[in-house]
N, C-alpha and C positions, 0 to 999 in steps of 0.2 A: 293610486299608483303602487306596484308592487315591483318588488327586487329580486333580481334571480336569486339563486339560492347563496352560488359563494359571495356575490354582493353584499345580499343581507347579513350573512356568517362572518364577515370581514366586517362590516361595520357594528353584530351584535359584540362578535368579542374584541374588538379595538375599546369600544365605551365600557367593558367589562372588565379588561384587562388593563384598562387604565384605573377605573375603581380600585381593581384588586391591586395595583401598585402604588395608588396613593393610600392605602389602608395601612401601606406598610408604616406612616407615622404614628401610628397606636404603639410602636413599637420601638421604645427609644434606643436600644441598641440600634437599629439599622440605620441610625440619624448621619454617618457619614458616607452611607453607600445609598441615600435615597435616589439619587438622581440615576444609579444603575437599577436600584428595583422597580422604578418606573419604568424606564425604557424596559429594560426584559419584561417587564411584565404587560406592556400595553405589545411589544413583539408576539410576544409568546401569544395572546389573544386574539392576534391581525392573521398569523398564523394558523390556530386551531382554528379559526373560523371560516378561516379560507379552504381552509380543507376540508372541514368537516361541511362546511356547504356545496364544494365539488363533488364529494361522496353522495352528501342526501342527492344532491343534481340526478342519480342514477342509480340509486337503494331509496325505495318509494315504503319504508317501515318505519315511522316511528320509535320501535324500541331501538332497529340499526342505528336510526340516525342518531338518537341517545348517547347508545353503545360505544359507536363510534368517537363524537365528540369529545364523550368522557375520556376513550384511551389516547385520540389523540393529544387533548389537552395533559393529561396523565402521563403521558412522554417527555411531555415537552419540560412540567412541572418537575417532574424527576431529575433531568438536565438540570435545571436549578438548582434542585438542592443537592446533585451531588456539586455546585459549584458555592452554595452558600455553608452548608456541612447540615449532618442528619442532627444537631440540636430542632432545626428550623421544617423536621419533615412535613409534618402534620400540619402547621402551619400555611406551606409552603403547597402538599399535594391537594386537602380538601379545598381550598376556593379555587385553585385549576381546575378540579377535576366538576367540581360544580359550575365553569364557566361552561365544561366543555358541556355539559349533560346540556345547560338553557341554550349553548347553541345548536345542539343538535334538536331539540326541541322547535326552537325560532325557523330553523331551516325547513324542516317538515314541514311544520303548521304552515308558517307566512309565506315562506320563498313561493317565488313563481314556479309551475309545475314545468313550464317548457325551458 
């Protein structure tokens, strides 16, 4: 059984973006805003993914669909920190922007081509 594209991109970065917000307990400062860093960040993931699999839907390249994912997750991550403060950038942009690169990847490969 296969999944269309924003299907698939919706459910890779929801499970992605839920990881990347429960990772946020490695980090004991954020111990009173965890319950915010998980929902943004399983949003943020439901989001890029959603997107970036309506894109791959109709950019049939690999590197676009990459491309793509990474900026849009890279947006979205950005919004975040400027809402958590640039202590937390790096933190904060590389696992977005690496959700966004595996969804664009997952969407190319796997999604359904129609």
């Amino acid at each position: 059984m296969s999944f269309s594209k924003p299907m698939l991109g919706l459910a890779v970065g929801g499970v992605l973006g839920l990881m990347d917000g429960l990772s946020g307990f490695f980090e004991p400062s954020l111990a009173p805003v965890m319950g915010s860093v998980i929902t943004f960040s399983l949003l943020k993931g439901l989001v890029a993914g959603f997107t970036t699999g309506y894109v791959s839907k109709r950019v049939h390249s690999m590197m676009l669909g990459i491309l793509v994912g990474m900026g849009i997750a890279g947006v979205l991550s950005l919004l975040v920190v400027l809402r958590a403060g640039m202590a937390l950038f790096w933190d904060i942009m590389v696992p977005g922007m690496l959700l966004g690169a595996i969804v664009g990847f997952a969407t190319q490969r796997f999604g359904r081509k129609s």
